[in-house]
N, C-alpha and C positions, 0 to 999 in steps of 0.2 A: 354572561352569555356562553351557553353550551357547544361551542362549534365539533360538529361530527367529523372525523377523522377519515379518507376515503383510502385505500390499502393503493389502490391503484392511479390515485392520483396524486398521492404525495412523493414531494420529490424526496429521496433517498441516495446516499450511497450505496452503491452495488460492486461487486465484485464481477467481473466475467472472466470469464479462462478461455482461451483460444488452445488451439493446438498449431504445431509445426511454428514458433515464432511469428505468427504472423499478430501479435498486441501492438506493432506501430502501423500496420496496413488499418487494424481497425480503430486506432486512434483517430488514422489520417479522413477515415467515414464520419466516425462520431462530429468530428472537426466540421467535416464539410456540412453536416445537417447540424451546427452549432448544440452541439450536446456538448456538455462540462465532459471531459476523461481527464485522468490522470497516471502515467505512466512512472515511475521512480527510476531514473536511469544515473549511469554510471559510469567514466572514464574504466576504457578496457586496451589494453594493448593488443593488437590484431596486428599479422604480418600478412603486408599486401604485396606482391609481387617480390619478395625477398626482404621489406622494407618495413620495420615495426613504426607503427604508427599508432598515435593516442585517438580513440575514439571514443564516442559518446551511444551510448546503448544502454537496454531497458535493467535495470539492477534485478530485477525479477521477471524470468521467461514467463510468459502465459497469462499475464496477469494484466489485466485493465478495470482502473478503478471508474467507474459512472457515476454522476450524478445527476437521475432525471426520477422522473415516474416511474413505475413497474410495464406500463402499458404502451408509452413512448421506447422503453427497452425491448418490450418482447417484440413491438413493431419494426424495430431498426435489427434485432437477432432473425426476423422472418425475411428480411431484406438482403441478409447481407449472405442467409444462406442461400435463397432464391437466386440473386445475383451473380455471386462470384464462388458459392460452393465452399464457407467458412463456417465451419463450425463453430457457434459459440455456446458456452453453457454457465447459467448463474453458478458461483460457487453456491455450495448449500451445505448444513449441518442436519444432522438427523437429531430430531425431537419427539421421542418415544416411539412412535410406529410410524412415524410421517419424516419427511423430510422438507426443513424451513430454509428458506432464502435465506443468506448470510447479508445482513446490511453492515455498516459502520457507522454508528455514530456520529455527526456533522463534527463536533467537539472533538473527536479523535481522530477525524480523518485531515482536519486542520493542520493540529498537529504533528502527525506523521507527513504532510506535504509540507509543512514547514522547515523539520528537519531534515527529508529526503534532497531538500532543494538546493542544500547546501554543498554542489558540487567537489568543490575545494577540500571538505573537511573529508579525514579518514571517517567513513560510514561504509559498514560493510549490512545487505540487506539477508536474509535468511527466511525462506519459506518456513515456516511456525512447526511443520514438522521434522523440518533438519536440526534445529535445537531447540534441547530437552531442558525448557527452563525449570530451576529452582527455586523454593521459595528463598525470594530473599526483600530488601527492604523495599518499600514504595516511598519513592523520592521525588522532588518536584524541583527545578532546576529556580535558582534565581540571582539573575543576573546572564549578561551574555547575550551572544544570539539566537540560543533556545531558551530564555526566560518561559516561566510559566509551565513549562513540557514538564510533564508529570510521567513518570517509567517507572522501572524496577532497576535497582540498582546491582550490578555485578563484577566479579572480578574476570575475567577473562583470562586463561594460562598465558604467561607467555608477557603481559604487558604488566608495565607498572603503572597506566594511568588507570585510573575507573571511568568504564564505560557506562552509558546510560540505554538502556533495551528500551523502546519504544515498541510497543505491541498492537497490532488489530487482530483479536482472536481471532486462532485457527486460519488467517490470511497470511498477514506476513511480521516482520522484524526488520527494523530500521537500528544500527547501534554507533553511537559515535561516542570520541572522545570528549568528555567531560570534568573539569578540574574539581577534585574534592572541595575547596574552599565557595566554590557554588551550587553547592547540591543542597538541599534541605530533607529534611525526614520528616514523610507523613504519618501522622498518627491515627 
């Protein structure tokens, strides 16, 4: 059975970028019209009235991940700029003369929400153009809490453990600590 594929109907991961911090106001939309989002946030020390306090905020400004339609997206970005005056824009990559909507892969965006979620662990997140990665090995984690998670493995200055780079092209970088004795190398 040949089933036809509809660009505008299948649900995907998306990328949107806001401006001015406002990716948990439009979570808090997405929510309310039960759209999948996901944000990767992060314990951050803020000082509030002279008084440093542990808080919980997004690991990457601008950034909110979707998972709907293309058509249910552009309807809720025509809403929320009509409404409340937010700008939102699909991240995109240029493809010869055009420029393509950036999706994620369900497989990878798994994931990267699997490892993001992992409050507790040192993970530090990094926009794909703040670092300049190198080729180095593709590795796939087994055993642990990230069993299966498949990255690039690197050394980081500065640390003696090996990290594991979790990547969504051109979007973003998830990297935690991971012990050599559970890493494997993909061939």
């Amino acid at each position: 059975m040949n089933v036809e594929r509809n660009e505008e109907t299948d649900c995907k991961w998306y990328v949107l970028k806001t401006i001015f911090s406002r990716e948990m106001k439009i979570k808090e939309l997405l929510d309310e019209k039960n759209i999948e989002s996901f944000i990767p946030m992060k314990y951050k020390i803020k000082v509030v009235k002279g008084r440093k306090t542990k808080v919980l905020a997004p690991a990457i400004n601008d950034f909110v991940f979707v998972h709907t339609d293309k058509k249910t997206l552009e309807d809720f970005k025509q809403e929320v700029l009509t409404k409340f005056s937010y700008n939102t824009y699909f991240l995109t990559r240029k493809e010869g003369e055009k420029r393509k909507i950036e999706t994620v892969p369900d497989k990878q965006m798994n994931e990267f929400i699997r490892v993001a979620n992992h409050l507790d662990d040192d993970i530090t997140f990094y926009k794909t153009e703040e670092v300049e990665l190198k080729k180095g090995m593709k590795v796939r984690v087994i055993g642990g809490i990230y069993d299966g998670i498949e990255g690039v493995l690197l050394k980081i200055q500065g640390k003696r453990n090996k990290r594991i780079f979790m990547e969504i092209p051109g979007v973003a970088i998830a990297i935690s600590s991971v012990t050599p004795d559970l890493i494997e190398i993909i061939k």
